[in-house]
PDB file with SEQRES, HELIX, SHEET and CRYST1 records, atoms N, CA, C and O in Angstrom:
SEQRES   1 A   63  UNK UNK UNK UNK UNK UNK UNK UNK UNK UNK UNK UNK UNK          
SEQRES   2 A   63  UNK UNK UNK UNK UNK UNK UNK UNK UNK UNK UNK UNK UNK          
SEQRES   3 A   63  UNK UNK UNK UNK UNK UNK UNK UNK UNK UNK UNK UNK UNK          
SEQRES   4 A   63  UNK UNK UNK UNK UNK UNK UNK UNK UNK UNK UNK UNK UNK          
SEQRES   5 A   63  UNK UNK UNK UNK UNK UNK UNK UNK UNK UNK UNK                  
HELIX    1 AA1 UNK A    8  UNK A   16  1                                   9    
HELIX    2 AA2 UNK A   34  UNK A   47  1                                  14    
CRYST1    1.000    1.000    1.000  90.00  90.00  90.00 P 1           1          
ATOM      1  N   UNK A   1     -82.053 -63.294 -55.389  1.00  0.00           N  
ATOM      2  CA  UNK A   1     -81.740 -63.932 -56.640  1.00  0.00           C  
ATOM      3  C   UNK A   1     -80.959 -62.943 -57.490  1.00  0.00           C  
ATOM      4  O   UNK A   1     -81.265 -61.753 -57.408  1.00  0.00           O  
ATOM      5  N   UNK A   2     -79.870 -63.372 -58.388  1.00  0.00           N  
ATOM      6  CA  UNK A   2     -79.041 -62.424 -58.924  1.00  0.00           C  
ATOM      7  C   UNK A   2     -78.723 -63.727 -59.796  1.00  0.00           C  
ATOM      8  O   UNK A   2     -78.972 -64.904 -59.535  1.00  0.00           O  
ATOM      9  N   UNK A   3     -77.708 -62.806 -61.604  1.00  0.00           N  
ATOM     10  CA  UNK A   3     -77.248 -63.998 -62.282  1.00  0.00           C  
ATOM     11  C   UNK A   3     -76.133 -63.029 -62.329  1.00  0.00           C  
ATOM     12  O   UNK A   3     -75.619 -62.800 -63.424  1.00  0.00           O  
ATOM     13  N   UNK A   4     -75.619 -62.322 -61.067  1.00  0.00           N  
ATOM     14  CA  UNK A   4     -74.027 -61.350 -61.124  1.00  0.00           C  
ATOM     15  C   UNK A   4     -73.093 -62.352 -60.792  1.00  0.00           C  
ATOM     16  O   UNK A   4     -72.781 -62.153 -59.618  1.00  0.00           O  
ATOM     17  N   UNK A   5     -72.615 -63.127 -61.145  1.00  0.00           N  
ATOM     18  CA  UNK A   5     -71.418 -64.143 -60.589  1.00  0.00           C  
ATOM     19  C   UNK A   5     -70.376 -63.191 -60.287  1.00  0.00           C  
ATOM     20  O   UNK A   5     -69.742 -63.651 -59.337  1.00  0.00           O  
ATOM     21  N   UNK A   6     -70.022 -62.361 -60.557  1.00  0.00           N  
ATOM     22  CA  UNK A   6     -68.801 -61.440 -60.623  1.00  0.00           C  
ATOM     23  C   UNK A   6     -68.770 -60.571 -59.415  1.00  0.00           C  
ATOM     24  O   UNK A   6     -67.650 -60.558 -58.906  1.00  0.00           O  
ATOM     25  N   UNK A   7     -69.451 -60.008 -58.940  1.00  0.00           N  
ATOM     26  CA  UNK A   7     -69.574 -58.932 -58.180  1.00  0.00           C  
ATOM     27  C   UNK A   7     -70.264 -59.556 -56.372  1.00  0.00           C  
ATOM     28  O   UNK A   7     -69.695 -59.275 -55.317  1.00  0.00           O  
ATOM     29  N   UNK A   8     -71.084 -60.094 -56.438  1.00  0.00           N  
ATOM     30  CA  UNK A   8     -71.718 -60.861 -55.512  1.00  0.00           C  
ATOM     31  C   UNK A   8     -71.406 -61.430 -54.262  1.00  0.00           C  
ATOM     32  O   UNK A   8     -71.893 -61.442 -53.132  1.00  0.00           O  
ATOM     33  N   UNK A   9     -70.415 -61.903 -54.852  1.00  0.00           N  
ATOM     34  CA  UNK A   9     -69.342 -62.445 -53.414  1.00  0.00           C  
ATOM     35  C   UNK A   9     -68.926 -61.533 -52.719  1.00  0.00           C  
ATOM     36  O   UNK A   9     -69.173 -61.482 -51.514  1.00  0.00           O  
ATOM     37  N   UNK A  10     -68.179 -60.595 -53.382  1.00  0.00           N  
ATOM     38  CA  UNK A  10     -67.432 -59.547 -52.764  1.00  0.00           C  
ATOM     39  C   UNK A  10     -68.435 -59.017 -51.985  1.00  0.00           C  
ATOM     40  O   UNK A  10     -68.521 -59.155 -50.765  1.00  0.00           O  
ATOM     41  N   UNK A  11     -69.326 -58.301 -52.821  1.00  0.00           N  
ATOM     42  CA  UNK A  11     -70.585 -57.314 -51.839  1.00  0.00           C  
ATOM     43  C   UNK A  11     -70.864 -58.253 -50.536  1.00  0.00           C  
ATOM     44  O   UNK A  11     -70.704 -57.844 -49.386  1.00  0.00           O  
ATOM     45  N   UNK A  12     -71.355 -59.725 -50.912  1.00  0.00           N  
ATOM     46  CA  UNK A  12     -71.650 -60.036 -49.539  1.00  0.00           C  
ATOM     47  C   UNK A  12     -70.346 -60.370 -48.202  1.00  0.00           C  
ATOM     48  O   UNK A  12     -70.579 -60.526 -47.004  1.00  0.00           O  
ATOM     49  N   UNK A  13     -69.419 -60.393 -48.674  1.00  0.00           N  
ATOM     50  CA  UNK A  13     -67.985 -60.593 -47.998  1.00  0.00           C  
ATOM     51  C   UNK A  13     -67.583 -58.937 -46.722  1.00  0.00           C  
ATOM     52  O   UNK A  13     -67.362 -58.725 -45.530  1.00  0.00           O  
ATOM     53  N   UNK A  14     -67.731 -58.051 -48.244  1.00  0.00           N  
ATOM     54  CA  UNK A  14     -68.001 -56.648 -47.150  1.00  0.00           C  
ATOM     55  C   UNK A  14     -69.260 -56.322 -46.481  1.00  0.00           C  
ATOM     56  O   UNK A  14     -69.164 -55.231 -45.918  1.00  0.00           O  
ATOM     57  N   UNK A  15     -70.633 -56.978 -46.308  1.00  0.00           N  
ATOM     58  CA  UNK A  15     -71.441 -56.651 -45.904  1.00  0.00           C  
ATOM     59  C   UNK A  15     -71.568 -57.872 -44.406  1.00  0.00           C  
ATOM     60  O   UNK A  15     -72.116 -57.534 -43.357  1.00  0.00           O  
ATOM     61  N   UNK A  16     -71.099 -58.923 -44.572  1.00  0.00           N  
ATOM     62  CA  UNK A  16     -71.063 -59.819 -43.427  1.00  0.00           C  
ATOM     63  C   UNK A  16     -69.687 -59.072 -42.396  1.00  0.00           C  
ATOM     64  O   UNK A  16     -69.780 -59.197 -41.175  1.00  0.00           O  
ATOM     65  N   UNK A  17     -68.463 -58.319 -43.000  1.00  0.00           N  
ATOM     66  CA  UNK A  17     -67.078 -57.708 -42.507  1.00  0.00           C  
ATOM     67  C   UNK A  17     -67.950 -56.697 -41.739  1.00  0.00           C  
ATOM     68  O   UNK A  17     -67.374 -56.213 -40.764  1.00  0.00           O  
ATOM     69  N   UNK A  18     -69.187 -56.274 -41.952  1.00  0.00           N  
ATOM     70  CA  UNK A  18     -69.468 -55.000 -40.773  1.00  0.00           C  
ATOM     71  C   UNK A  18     -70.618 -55.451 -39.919  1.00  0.00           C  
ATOM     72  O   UNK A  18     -71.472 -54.735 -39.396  1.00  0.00           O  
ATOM     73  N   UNK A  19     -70.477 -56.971 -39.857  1.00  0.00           N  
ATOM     74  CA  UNK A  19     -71.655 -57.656 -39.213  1.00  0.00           C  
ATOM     75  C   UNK A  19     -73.327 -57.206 -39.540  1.00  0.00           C  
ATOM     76  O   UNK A  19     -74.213 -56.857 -38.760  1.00  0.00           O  
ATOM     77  N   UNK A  20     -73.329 -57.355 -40.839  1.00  0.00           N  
ATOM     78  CA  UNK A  20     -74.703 -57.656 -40.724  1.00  0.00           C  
ATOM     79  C   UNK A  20     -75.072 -58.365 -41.653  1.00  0.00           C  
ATOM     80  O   UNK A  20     -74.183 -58.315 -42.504  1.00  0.00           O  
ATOM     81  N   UNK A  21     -75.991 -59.090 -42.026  1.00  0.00           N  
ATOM     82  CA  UNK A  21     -76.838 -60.765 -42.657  1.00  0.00           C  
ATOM     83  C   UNK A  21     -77.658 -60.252 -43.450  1.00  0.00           C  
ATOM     84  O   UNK A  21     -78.163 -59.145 -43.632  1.00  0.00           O  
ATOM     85  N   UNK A  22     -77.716 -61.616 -44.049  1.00  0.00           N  
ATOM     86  CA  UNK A  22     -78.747 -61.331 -45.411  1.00  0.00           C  
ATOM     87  C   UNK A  22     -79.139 -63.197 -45.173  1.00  0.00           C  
ATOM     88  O   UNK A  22     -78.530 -64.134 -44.657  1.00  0.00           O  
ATOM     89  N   UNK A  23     -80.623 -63.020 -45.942  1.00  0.00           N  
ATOM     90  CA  UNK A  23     -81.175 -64.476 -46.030  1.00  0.00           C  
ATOM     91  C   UNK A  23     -80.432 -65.085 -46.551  1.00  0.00           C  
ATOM     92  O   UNK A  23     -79.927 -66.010 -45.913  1.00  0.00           O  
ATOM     93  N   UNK A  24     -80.037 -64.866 -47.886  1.00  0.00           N  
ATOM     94  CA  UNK A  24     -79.305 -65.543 -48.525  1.00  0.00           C  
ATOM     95  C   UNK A  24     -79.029 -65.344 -50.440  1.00  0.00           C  
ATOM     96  O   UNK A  24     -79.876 -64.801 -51.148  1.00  0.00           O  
ATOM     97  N   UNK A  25     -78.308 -65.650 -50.738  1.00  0.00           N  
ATOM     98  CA  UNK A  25     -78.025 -65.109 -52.243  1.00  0.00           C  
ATOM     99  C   UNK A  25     -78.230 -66.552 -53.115  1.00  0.00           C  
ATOM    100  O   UNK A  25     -77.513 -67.532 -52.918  1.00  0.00           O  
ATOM    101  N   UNK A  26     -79.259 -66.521 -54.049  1.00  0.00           N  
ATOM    102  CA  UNK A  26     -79.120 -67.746 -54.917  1.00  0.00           C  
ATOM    103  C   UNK A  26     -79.017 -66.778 -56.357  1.00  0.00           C  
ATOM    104  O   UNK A  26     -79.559 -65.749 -56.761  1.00  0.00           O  
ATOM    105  N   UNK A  27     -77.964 -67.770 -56.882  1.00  0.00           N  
ATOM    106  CA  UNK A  27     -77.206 -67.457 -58.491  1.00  0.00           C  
ATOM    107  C   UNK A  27     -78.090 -68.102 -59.317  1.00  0.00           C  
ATOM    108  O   UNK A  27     -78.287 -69.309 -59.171  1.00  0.00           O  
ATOM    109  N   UNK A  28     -78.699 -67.408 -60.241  1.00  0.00           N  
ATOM    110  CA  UNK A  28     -79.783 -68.385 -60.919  1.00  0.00           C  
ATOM    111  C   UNK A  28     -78.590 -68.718 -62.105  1.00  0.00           C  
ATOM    112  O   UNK A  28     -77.634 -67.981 -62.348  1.00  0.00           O  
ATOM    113  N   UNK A  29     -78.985 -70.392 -62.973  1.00  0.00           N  
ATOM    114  CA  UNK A  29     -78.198 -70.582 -64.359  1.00  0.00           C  
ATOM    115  C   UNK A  29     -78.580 -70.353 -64.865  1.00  0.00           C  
ATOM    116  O   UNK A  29     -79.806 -70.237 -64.860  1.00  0.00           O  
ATOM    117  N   UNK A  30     -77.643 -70.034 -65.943  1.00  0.00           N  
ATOM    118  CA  UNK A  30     -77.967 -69.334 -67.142  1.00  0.00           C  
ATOM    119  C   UNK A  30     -78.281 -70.289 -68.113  1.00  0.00           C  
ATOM    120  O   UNK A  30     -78.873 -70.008 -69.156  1.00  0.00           O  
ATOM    121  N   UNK A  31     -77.772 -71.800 -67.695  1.00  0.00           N  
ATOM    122  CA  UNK A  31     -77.873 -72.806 -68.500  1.00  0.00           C  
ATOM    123  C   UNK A  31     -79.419 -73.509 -68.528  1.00  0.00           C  
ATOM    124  O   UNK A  31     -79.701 -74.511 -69.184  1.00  0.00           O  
ATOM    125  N   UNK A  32     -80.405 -72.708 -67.615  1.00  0.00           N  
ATOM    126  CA  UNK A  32     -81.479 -73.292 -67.083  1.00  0.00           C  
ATOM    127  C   UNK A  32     -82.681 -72.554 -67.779  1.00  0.00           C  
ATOM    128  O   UNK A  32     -82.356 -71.390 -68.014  1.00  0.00           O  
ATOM    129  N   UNK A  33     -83.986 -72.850 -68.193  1.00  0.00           N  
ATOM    130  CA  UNK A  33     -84.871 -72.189 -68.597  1.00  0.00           C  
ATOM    131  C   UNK A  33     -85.148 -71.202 -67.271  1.00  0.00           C  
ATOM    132  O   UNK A  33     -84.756 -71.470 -66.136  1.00  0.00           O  
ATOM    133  N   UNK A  34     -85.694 -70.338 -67.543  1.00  0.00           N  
ATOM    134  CA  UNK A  34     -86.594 -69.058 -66.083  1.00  0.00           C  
ATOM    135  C   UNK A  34     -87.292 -70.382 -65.111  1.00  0.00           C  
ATOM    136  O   UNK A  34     -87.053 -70.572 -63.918  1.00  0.00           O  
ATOM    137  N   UNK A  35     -88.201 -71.204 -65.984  1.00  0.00           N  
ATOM    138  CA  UNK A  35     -88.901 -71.850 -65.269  1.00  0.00           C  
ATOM    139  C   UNK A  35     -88.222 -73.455 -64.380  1.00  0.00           C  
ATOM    140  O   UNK A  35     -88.566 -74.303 -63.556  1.00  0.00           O  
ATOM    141  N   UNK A  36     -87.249 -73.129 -65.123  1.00  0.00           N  
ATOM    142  CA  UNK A  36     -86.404 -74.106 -64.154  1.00  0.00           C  
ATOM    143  C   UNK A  36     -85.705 -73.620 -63.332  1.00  0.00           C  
ATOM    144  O   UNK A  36     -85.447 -74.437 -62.448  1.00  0.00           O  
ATOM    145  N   UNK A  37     -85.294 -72.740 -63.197  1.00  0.00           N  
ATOM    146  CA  UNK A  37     -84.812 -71.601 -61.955  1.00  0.00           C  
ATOM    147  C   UNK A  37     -85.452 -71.572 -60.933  1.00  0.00           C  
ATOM    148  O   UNK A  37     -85.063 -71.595 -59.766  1.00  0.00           O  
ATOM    149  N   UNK A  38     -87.126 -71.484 -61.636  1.00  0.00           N  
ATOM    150  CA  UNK A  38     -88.027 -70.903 -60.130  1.00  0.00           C  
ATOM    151  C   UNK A  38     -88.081 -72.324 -60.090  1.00  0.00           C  
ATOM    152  O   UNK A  38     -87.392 -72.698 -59.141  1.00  0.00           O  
ATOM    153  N   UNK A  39     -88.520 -73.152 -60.610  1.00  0.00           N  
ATOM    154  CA  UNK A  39     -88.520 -74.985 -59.671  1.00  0.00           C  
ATOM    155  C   UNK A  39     -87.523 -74.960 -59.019  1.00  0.00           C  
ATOM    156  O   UNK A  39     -88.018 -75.028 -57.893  1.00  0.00           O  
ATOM    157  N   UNK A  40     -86.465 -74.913 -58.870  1.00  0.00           N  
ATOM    158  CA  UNK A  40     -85.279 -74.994 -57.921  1.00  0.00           C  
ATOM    159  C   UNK A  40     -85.331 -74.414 -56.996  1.00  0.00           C  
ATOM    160  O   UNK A  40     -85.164 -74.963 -55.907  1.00  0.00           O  
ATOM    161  N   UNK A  41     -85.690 -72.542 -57.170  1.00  0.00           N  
ATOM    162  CA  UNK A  41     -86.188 -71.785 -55.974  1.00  0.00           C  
ATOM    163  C   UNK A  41     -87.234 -72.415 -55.253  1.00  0.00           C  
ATOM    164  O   UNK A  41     -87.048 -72.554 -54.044  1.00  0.00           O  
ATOM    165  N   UNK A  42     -88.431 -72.876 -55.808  1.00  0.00           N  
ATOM    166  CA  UNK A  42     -88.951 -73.217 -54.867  1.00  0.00           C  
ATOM    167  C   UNK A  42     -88.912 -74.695 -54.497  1.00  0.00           C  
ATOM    168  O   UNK A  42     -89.674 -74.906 -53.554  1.00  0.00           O  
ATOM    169  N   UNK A  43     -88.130 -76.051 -55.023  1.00  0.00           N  
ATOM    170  CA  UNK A  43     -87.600 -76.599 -54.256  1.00  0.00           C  
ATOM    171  C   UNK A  43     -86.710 -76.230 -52.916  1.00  0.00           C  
ATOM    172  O   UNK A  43     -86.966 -76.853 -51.885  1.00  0.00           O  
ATOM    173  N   UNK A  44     -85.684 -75.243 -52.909  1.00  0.00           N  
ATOM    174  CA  UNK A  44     -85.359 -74.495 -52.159  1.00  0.00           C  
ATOM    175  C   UNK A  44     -86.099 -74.248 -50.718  1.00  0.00           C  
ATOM    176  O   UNK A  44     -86.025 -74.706 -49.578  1.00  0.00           O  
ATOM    177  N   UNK A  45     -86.797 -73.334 -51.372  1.00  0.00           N  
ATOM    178  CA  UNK A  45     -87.988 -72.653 -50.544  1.00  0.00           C  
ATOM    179  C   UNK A  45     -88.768 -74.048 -49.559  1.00  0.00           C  
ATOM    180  O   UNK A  45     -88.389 -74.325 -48.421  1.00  0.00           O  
ATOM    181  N   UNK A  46     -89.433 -74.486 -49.989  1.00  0.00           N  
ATOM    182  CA  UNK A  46     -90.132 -76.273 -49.406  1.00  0.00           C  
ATOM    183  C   UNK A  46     -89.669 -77.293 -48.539  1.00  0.00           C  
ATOM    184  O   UNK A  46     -90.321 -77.934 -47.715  1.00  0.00           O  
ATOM    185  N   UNK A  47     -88.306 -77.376 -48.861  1.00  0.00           N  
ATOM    186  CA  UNK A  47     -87.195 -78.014 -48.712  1.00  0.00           C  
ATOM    187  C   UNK A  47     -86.092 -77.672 -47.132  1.00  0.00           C  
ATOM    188  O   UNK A  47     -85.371 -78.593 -46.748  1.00  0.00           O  
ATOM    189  N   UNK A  48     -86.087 -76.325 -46.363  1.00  0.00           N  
ATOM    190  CA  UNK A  48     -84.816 -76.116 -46.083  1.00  0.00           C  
ATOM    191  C   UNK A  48     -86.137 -74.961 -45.221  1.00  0.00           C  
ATOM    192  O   UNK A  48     -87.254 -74.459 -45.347  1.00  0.00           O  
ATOM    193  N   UNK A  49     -84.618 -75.113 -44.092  1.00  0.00           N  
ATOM    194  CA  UNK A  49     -85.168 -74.571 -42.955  1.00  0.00           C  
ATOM    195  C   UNK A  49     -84.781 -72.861 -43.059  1.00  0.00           C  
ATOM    196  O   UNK A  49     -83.967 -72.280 -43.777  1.00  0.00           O  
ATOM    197  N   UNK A  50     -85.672 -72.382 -42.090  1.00  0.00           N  
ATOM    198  CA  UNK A  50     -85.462 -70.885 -42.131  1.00  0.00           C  
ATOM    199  C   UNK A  50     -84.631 -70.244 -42.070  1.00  0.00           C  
ATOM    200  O   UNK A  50     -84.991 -69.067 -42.060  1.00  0.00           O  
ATOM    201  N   UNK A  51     -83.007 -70.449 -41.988  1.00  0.00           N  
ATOM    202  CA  UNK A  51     -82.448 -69.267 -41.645  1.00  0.00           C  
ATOM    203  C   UNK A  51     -81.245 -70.540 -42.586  1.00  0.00           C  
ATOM    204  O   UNK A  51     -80.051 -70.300 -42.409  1.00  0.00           O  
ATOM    205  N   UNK A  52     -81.575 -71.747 -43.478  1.00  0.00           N  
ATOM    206  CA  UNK A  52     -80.657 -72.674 -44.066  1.00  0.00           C  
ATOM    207  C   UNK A  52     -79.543 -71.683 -44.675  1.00  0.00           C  
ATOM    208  O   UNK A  52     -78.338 -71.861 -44.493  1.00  0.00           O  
ATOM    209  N   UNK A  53     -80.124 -70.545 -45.469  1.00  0.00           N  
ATOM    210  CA  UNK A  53     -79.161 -70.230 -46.584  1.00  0.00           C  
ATOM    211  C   UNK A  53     -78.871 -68.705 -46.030  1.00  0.00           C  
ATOM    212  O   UNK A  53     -78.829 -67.736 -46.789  1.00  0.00           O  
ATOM    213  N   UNK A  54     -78.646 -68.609 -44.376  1.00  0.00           N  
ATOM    214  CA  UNK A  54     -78.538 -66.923 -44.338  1.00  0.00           C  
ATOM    215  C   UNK A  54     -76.865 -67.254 -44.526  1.00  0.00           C  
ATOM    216  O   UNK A  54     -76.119 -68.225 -44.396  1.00  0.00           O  
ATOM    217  N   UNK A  55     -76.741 -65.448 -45.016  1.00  0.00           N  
ATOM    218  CA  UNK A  55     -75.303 -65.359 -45.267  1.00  0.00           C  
ATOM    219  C   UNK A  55     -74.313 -66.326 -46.462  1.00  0.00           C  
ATOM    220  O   UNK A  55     -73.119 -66.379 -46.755  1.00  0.00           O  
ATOM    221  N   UNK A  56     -75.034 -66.717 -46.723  1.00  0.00           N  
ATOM    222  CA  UNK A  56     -74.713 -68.193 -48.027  1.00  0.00           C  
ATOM    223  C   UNK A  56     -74.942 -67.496 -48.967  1.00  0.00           C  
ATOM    224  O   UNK A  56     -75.668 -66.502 -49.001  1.00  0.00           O  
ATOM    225  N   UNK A  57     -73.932 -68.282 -50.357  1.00  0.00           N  
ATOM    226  CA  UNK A  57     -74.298 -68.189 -51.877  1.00  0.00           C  
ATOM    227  C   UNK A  57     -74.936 -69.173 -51.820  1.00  0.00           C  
ATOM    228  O   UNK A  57     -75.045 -69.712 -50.719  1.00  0.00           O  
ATOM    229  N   UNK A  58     -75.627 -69.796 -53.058  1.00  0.00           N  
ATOM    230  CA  UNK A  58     -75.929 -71.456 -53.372  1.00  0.00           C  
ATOM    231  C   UNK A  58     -75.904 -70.803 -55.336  1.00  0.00           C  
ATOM    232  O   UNK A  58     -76.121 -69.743 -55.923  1.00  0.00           O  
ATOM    233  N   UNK A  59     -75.641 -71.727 -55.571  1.00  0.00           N  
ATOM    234  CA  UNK A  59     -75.370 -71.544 -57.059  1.00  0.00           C  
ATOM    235  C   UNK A  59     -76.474 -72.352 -57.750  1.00  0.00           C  
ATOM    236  O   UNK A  59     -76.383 -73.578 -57.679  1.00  0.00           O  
ATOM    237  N   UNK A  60     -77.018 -72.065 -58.098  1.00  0.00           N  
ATOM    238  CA  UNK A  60     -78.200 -73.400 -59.068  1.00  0.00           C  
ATOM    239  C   UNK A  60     -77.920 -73.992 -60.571  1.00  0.00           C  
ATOM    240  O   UNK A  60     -77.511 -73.540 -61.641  1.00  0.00           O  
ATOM    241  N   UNK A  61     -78.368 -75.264 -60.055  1.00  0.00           N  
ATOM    242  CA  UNK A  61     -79.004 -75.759 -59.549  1.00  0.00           C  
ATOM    243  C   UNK A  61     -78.638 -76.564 -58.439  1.00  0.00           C  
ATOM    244  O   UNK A  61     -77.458 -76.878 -58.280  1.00  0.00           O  
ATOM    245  N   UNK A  62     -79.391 -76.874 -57.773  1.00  0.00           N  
ATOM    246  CA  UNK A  62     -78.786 -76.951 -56.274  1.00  0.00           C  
ATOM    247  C   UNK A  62     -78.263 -78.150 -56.255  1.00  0.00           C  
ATOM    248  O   UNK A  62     -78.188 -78.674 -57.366  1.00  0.00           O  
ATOM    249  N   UNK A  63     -77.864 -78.780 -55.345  1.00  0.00           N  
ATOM    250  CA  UNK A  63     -76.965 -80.401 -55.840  1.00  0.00           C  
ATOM    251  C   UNK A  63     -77.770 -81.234 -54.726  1.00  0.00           C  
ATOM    252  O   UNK A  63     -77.567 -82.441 -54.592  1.00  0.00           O  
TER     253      UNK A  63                                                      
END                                                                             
């Protein structure tokens, strides 16, 4: 979880370029209370299979 919109992509762009993975990056909103963030995370989480969001952004709230 990160609210870096700026920087984020890139890092994960050079970190997938030397082959190696990450679960996955969710952008929390800023437009969202904390506690609506984590409902989404853990809709997320409940929702979606194990390896759904490796190497992925997802931006929240999720669509």
């Amino acid at each position: 979880m990160t609210n870096n919109r700026t920087s984020m992509p890139g890092h994960l762009a050079d970190h997938i370029a030397v082959n190696r993975h990450i679960s996955g990056i969710f952008i929390l909103n800023q437009n969202l209370s904390i506690g609506e963030n984590i409902e989404e995370l853990i809709i997320a989480a409940s929702a979606s299979k194990e390896d759904e969001y490796q190497d992925r952004i997802v931006y929240l709230p999720l669509p």
